[in-house]
C-alpha positions in Angstrom: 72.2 37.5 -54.5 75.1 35.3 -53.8 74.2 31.6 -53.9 73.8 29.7 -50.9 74.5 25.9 -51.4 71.5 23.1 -49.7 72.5 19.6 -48.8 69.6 17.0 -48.6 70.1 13.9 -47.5 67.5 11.4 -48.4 67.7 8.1 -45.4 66.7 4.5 -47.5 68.6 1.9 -45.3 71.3 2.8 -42.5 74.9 4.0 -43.1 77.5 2.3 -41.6 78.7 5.3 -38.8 82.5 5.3 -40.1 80.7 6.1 -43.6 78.6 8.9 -41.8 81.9 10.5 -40.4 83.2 10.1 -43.6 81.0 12.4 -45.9 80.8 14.8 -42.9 84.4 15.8 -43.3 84.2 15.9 -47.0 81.1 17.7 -47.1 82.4 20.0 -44.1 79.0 20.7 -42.8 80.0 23.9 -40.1 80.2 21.5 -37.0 76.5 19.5 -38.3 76.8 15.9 -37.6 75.6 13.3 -39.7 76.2 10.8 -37.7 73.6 9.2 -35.5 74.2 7.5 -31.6 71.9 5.1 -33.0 74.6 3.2 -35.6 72.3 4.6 -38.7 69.0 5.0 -37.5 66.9 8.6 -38.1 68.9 11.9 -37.6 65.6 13.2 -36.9 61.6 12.6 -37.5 61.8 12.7 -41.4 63.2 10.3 -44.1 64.9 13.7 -45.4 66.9 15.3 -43.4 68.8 18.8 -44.4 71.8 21.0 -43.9 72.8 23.9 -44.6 76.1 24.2 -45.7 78.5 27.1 -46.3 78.4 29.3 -49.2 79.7 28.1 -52.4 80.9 24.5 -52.3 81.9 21.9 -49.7 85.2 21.1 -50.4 87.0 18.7 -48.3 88.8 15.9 -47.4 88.0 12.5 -49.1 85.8 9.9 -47.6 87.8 7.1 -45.9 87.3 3.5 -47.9 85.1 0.9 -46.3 81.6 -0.8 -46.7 78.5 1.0 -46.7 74.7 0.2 -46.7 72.5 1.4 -49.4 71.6 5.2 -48.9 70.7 8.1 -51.5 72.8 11.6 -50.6 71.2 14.2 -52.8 73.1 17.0 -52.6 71.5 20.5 -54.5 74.1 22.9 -55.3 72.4 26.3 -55.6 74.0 29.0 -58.0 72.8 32.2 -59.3 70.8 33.5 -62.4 71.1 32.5 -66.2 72.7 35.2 -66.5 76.3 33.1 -64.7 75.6 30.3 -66.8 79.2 30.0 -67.4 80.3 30.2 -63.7 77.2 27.9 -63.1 79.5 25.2 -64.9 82.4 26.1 -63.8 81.4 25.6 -59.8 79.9 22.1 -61.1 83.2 21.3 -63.0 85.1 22.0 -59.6 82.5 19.7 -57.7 82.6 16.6 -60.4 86.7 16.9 -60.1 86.5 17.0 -56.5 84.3 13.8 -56.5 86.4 12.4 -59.3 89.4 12.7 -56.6 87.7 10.1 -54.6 88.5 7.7 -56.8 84.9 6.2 -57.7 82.7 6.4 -60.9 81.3 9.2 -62.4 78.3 9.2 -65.0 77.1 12.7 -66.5 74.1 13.6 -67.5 73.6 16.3 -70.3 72.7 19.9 -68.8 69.2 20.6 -69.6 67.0 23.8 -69.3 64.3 24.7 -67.4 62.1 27.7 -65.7 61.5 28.7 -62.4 58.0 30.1 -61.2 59.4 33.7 -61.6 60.2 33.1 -65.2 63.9 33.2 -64.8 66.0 30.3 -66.5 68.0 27.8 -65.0 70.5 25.3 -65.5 70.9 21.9 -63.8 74.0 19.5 -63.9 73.0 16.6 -62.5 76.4 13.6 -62.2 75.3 10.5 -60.1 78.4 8.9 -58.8 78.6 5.4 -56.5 80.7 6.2 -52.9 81.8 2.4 -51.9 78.4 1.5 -51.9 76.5 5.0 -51.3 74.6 6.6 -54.2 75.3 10.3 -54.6 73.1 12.8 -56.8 74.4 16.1 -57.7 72.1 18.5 -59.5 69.4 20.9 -58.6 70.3 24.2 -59.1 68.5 27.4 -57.8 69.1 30.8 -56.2 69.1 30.9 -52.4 65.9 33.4 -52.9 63.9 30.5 -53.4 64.6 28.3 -50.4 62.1 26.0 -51.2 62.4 25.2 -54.6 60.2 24.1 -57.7 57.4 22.6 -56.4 57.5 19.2 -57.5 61.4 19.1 -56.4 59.9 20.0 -52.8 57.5 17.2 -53.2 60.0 14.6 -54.6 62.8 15.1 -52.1 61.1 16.7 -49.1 62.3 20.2 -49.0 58.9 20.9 -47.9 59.2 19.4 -44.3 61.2 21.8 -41.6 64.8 21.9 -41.7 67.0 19.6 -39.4 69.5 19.8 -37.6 70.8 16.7 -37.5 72.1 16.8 -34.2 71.1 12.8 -32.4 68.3 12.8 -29.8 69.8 12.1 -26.4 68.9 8.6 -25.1 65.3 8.3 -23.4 63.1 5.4 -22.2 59.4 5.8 -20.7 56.6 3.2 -19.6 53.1 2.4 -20.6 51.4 2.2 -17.1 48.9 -0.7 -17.0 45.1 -0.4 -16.7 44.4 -3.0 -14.1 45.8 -5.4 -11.9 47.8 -7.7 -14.0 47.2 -5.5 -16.8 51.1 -5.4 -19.2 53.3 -2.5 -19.2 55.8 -1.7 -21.9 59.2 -0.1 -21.4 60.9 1.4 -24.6 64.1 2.7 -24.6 65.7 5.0 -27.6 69.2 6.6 -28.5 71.3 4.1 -26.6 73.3 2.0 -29.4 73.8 -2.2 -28.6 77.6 -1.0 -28.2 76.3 0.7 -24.6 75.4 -3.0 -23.5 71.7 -1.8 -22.0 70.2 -3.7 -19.5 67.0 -3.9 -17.8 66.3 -3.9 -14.1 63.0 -3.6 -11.7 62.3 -2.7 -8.0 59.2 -2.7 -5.9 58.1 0.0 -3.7 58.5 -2.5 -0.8 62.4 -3.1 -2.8 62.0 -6.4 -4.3 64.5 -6.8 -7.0 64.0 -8.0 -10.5 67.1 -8.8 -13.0 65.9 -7.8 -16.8 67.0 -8.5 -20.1 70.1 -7.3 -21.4 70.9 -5.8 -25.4 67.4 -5.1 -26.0 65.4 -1.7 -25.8 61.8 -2.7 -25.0 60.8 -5.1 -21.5 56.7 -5.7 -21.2 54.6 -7.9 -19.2 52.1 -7.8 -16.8 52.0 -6.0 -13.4 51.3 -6.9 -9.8 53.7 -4.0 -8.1 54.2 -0.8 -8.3 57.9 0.3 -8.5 60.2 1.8 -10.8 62.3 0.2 -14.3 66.0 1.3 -14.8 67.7 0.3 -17.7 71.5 1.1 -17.7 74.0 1.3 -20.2 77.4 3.1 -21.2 77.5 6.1 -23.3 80.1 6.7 -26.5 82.6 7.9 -23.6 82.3 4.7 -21.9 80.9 6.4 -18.9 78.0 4.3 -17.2 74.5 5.7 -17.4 70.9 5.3 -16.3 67.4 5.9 -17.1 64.2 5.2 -15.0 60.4 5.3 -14.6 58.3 4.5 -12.5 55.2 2.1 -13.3 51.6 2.5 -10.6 49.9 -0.4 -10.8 46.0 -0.2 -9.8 45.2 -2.0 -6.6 42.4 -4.4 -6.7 39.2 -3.4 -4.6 39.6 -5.6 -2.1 38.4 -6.1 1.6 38.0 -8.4 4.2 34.8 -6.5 6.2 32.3 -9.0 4.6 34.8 -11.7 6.4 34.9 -10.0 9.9 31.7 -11.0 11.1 30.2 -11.7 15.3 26.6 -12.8 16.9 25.3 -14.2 20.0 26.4 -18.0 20.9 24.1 -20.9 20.6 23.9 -23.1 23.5 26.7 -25.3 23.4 28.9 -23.7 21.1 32.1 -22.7 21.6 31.8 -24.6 25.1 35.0 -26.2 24.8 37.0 -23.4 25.2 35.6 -22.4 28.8 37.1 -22.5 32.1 35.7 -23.4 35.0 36.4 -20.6 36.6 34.6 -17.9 33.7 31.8 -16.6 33.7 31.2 -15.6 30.1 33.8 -15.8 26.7 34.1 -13.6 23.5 36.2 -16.1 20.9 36.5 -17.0 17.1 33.6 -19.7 16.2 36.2 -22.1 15.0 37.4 -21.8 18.9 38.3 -25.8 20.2 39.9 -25.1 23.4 40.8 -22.9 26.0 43.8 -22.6 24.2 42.7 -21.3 21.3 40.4 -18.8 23.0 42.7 -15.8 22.2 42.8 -16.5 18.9 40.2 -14.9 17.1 41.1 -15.2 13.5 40.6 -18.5 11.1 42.6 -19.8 10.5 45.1 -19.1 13.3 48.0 -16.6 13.0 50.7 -19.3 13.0 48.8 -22.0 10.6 48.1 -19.0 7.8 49.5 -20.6 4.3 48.9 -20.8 0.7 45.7 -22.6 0.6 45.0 -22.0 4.2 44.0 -18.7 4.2 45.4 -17.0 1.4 46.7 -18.9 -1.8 49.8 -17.4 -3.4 50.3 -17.4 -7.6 53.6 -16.3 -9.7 53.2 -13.4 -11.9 54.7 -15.0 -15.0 58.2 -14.9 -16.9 58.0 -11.9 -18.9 58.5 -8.2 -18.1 59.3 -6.0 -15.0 57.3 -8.4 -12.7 58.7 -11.8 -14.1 59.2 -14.0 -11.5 57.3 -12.7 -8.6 54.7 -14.2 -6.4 51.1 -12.2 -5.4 48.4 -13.5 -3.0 45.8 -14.2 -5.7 42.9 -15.1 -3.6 42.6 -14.3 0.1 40.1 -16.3 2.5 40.6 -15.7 6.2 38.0 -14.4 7.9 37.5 -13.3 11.7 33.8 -14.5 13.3 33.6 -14.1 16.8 30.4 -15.5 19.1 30.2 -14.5 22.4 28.9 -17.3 25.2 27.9 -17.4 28.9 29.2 -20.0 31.2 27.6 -23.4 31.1 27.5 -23.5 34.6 24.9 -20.1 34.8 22.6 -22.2 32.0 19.6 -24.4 33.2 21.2 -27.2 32.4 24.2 -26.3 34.1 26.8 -28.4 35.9 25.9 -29.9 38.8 28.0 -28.8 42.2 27.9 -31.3 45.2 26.1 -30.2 48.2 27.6 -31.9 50.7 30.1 -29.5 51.7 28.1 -26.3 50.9 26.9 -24.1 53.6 23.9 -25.0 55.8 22.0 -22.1 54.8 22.5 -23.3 50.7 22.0 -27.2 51.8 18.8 -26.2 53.9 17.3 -24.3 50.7 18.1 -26.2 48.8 16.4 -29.3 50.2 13.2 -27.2 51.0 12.8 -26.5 47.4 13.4 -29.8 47.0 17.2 -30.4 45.2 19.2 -32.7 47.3 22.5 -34.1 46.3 23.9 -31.6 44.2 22.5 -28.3 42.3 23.9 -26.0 39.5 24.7 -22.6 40.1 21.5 -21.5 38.8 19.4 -23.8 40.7 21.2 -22.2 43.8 20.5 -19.2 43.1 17.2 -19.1 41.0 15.6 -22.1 42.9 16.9 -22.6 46.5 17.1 -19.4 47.5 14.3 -17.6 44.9 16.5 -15.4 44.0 16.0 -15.8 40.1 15.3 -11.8 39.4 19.3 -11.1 40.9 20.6 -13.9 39.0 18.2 -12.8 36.0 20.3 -9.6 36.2 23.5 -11.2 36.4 23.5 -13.3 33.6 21.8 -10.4 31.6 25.3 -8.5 32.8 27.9 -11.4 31.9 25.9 -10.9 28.4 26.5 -7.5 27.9 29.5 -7.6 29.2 30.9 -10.4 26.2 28.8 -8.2 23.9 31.3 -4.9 24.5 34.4 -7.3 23.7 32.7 -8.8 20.3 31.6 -4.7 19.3 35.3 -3.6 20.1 37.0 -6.6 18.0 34.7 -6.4 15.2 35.1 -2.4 15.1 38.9 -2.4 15.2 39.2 -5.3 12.4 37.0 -3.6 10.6 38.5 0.0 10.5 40.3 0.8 7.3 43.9 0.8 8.2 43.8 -3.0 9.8 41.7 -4.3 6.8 44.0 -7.7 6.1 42.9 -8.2 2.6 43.8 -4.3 2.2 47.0 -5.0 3.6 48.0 -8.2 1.6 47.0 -6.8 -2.0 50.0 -5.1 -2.5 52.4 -7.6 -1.3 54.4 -9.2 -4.2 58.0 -11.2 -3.1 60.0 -13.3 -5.3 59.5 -16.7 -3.9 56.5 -18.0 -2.3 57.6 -19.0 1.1 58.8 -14.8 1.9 55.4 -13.7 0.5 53.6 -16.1 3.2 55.9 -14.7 5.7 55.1 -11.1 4.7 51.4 -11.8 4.8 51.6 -13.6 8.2 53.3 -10.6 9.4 50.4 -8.3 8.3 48.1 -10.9 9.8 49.6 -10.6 13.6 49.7 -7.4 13.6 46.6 -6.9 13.0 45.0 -9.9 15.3 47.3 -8.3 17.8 45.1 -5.0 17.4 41.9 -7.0 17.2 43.2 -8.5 21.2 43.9 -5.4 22.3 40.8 -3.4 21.8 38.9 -6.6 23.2 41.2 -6.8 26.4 40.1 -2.8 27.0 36.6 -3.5 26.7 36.9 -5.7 29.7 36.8 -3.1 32.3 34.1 -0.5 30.1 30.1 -0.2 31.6 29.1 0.5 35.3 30.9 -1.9 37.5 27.8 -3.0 39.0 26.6 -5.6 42.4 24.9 -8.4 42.7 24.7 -9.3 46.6 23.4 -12.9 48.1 25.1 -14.5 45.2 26.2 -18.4 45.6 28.5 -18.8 43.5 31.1 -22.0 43.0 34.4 -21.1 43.7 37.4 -23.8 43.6 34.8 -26.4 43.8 33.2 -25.0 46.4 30.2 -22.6 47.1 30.2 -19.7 48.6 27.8 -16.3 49.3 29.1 -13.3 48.4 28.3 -10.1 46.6 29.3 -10.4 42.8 30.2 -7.6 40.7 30.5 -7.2 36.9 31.2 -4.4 34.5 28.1 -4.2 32.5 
């Protein structure tokens, strides 16, 4: 069977790649590149790495002088039976002159027998000569029958692990993806030499932009947003490249329905923020005026900040986040009370009489209330008409109470949740991320108004006739209706 020569090449420390092209021409490996993307690193997953060459020799052209790390090439020449024992020497002869030719030292070691495990006798010429600096064993010899040689050659030089290739891997990078909120992710990059100038970069779903590190293949740190990492480079052709992933960072479990709360006014609160002319008022509890009675949220959409309402924290300086800002605790809340007029209460105010009607001024004074009167001594007093103003102020209740349910449903309904929607909001200063979150926070209150204002006209529109009411200042009998 005619011999089939086996090159091993055994990895210690890298090979300067001008050396690598080198001993690829003079080897003349059919096309099979030693040389690595990498500047030396792995050709593939194992220390050894082997080619098969063409039959019978490598002859070729001589390596090109320069410095070289420290590396071992073994190179096993395999030739036939004993019974070519002369030719054995011969083709070894022809291989120590060729590496004589390159002008480096040779030192021979004396032939020495041995046995294969079929019995058959075999010769070995081993010459180990230094290449500017890389160490190169010749010797081995067996018949291309046996590809994987004696056993504790296999063992010794790894002619036991699959053959390679040798061709590079092409450049890759991937992610870790963190396991919580805040939790680090780790970007590797491979098979992109420092020559390709890499470079990290990072954007946010909502397309915040983060500037990495540059001539370096790994960028870790912890994570607030999702997005996706790019790191860029230039290839051996000069030819700009790209590679990216995307990172999913879990989303804290967070929500603001334990914050949206609503009950029944005391008397006396939220007074302030009546008009004379209302009759009942759905509003936040913090509520001071009647200015503030369409805003429903605490604090109020335009005084939301960092440490009113939310407070704002930055990520941290390393990795795809470094440098952004997240809303790291969130306390607004939304509690609405709902309140009759004063005027309708007991205790009400007090009205004059003096330009009231006759029938109103004769009642009242009959039941005796001279001077002045509330509305509800008017009307539950003077002229006994306590179970129609009963009803009525049972009505303005009910009526507040529908505005309160339809707030408090439409803040609480998943989409509008303002924690929710603040969680994932990262910027990179603090002042846009308020702005962001204050944008969130209108929208929202501005759904919260909406569903109350609709409420208004909901229930049975209903009558209440022979009611004296106070009207600019002055009283008047007339049938009052309210949606109930």
């Amino acid at each position: 069977m005619r011999p089939t020569p086996v090159l091993t090449y055994h990895r210690r420390r890298s090979v300067a790649p001008k050396q690598f092209r080198a001993l690829e021409r003079s080897a003349a490996l059919s096309g099979t590149s030693l040389y690595s993307s990498l500047g030396g690193a792995a050709m593939d997953s194992h220390d050894h790495n082997r080619v098969r060459s063409p039959p019978y020799g490598c002859p070729g052209r001589q390596p090109t002088r320069g410095p070289a790390s420290k590396a071992i090439v073994l190179a096993t020449f395999c030739a036939g039976a004993l019974r070519e024992t002369s030719q054995i020497r011969a083709r070894y002869r022809r291989r120590a002159r060729f590496f004589d030719s390159t002008r480096s030292g040779e030192r021979s070691v004396a032939p020495h027998r041995t046995r294969d495990r079929r019995g058959r006798e075999m010769r070995t010429l081993r010459s180990m000569m230094v290449l500017y600096g890389v160490l190169l064993t010749v010797g081995g010899c067996r018949d291309a029958s046996d590809p994987v040689g004696p056993a504790e050659t296999r063992r010794k030089w790894g002619w036991d692990q699959p053959l390679g290739t040798g061709t590079p891997a092409p450049p890759s990078m991937s992610c870790t993806q963190p396991s919580a909120f805040l939790g680090s992710a780790t970007c590797t990059a491979a098979g992109i030499a420092p020559t390709g100038s890499p470079s990290w970069s990072y954007q946010t779903n909502d397309g915040v932009y983060v500037a990495g590190p540059s001539s370096t293949l790994s960028w870790s740190g912890p994570m607030v947003a999702s997005g996706t990492a790019t790191i860029s480079y230039t290839d051996q052709s000069g030819t700009p490249q790209s590679l990216s992933s995307s990172i999913n960072v879990p989303r804290r479990a967070v929500s603001w329905a334990s914050a949206v709360t609503g009950s029944t006014g005391q008397p006396g609160e939220i007074d302030a923020c009546f008009q004379e002319d209302w009759d009942g008022l759905t509003a936040s509890k913090f509520c001071s005026s009647s200015a503030d009675a369409d805003q429903f949220f605490n604090p109020r959409v335009t005084t939301l900040s960092s440490g009113n309402g939310l407070t704002v924290a930055p990520v941290g300086s390393t990795g795809p986040n470094a440098g952004l800002y997240y809303i790291a605790q969130m306390t607004a809340s939304m509690q609405l009370r709902t309140q009759i007029s004063p005027r309708y209460r007991t205790g009400g105010t007090q009205y004059s009489l003096a330009s009231a009607p006759s029938a109103l001024q004769s009642a009242c004074t009959a039941a005796s209330v001279t001077g002045s009167a509330s509305v509800y001594q008017a009307n539950a007093i003077c002229t006994s008409n306590l179970v129609n103003f009963n009803n009525l102020v049972s009505c303005i209740w009910a009526h507040e109470a529908r505005h309160m349910t339809a707030g408090l449903g439409t803040a609480r309904y998943g989409p509008n949740d303002v924690y929710a929607r603040w969680e994932p909001l990262a910027s990179s200063n603090a002042t846009s991320l308020v702005a962001a979150a204050k944008e969130e926070y209108d929208t929202v209150h501005e759904l919260v108004s909406g569903s109350m204002d609709v409420a208004h006209n909901a229930g049975p529109n209903t009558g209440f006739a022979g009611w004296w009411k106070v009207f600019n200042l002055g009283w008047s009998n007339q049938t009052y209706y309210q949606h109930c």
